[in-house]
C-alpha atoms as one frame of an Amber mdcrd trajectory, in Angstrom:
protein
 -60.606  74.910  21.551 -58.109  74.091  24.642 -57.512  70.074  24.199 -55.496
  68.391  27.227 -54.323  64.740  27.678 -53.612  63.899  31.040 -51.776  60.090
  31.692 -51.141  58.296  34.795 -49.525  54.975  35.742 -49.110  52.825  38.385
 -47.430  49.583  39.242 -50.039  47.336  41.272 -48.652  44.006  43.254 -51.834
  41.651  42.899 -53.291  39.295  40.294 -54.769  40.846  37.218 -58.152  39.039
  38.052 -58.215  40.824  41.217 -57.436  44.860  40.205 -60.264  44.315  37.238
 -62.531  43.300  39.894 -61.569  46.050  42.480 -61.606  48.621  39.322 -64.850
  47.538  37.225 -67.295  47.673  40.461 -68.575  51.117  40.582 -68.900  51.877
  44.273 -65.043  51.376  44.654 -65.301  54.786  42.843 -65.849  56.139  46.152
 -62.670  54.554  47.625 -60.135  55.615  45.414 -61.451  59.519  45.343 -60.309
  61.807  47.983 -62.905  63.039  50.324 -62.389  66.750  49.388 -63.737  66.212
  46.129 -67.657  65.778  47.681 -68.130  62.752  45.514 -71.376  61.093  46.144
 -72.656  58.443  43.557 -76.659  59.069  42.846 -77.274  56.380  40.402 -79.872
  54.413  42.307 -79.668  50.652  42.831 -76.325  50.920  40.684 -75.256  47.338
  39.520 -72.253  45.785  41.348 -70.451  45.460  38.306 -69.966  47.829  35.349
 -71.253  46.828  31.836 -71.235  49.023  28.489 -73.306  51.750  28.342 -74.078
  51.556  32.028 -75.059  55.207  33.189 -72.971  56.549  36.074 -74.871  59.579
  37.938 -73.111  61.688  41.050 -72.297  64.888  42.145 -68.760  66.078  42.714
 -67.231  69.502  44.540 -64.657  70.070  42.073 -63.574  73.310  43.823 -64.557
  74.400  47.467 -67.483  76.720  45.899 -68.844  74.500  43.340 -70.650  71.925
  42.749 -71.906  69.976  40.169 -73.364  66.885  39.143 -72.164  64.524  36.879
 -73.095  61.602  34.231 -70.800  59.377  32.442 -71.118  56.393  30.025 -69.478
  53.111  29.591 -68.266  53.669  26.321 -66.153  50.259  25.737 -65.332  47.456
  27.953 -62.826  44.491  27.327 -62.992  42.776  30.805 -59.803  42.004  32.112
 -58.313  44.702  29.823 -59.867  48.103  29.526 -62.607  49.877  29.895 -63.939
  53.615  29.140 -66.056  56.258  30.507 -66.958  59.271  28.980 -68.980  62.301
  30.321 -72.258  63.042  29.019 -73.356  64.945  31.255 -71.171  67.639  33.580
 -67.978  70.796  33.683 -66.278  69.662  30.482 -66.990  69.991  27.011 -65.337
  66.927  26.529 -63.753  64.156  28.604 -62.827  60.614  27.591 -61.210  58.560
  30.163 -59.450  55.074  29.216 -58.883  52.917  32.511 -56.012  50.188  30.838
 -54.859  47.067  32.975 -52.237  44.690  31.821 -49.874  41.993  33.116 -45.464
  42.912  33.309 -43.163  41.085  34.967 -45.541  39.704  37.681 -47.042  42.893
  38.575 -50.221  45.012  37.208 -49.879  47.971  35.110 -52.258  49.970  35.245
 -52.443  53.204  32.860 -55.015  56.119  32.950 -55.679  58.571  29.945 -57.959
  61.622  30.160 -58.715  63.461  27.275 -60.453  66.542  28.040 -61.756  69.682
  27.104 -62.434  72.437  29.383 -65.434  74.397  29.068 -65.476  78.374  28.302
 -62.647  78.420  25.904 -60.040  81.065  26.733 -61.030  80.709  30.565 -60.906
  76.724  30.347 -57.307  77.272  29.145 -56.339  79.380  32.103 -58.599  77.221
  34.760 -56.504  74.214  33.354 -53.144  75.670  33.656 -54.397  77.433  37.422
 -56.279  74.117  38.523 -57.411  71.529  36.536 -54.206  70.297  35.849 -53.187
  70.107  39.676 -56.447  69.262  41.088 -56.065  65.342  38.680 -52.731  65.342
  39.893 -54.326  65.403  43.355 -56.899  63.013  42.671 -54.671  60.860  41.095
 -51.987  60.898  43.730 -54.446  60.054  46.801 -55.809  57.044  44.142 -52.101
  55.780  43.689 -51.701  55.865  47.774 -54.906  54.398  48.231 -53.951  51.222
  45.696 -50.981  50.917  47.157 -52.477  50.487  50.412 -54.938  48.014  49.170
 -52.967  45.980  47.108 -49.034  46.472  47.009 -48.406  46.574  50.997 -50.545
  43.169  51.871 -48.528  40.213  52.577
């Protein structure tokens, strides 16, 4: 079994109370995921702000011929601190994502850690180190512009 970690973090100009907000509503999901990744959220009438063990349900294009769909849980919630969402339904075998926020020096940090587990083994390991790997990097490069845009270049 292939087991990958993947961390991200980013500095965020705005009040804590305000990036928890923007982060723990579940339609911003769509904002801060780039358009080439075919994300579409299905859950209907989903709730305007996330709670534990609140079902997530969409479909994502994770590579220009495939698509999938995809549920994830709430795991754990602190508001104002962290929360988690793990798959239970999608690609991976596994994947655990911690969102973290916390106050430094006047500015937001915010931290990301996905634990993950591709599926079919030996081909997993060689999808991560082809695409996986990249394609978060991606995602979490256009999220980081998008943030930045939001938050850190308002007056």
């Amino acid at each position: 079994m292939a087991f990958y970690q993947f961390k991200r973090q980013q500095l965020i100009k705005a009040p804590i109370e305000r990036v928890w907000d923007f982060i723990a509503t579940p339609r911003n999901l769509n904002k801060i995921t780039p358009d080439s990744m075919g994300f579409d959220i299905l859950t209907p009438e989903l709730p305007t702000k996330m709670y534990k063990g609140m079902m997530i349900h969409y479909r994502v294009k994770p590579m220009p011929f495939y698509q999938t769909e995809w549920v994830t849980e709430i795991s754990h919630i602190e508001p104002g601190v962290f929360f988690i969402d793990e798959q239970r339904v999608g690609p991976y075998k596994l994947w655990h994502h911690e969102h973290h926020i916390k106050q430094v020096e006047g500015v937001v940090e915010m931290t990301d850690i996905i634990s993950y587990v591709p599926p079919f083994k030996l081909l997993g390991s060689i999808a991560n180190t082809l695409f996986i790997r990249k394609q978060l990097n991606t995602i979490f490069d256009y999220r980081e512009r998008t943030l930045d845009k939001l938050f850190n270049q308002q007056a």
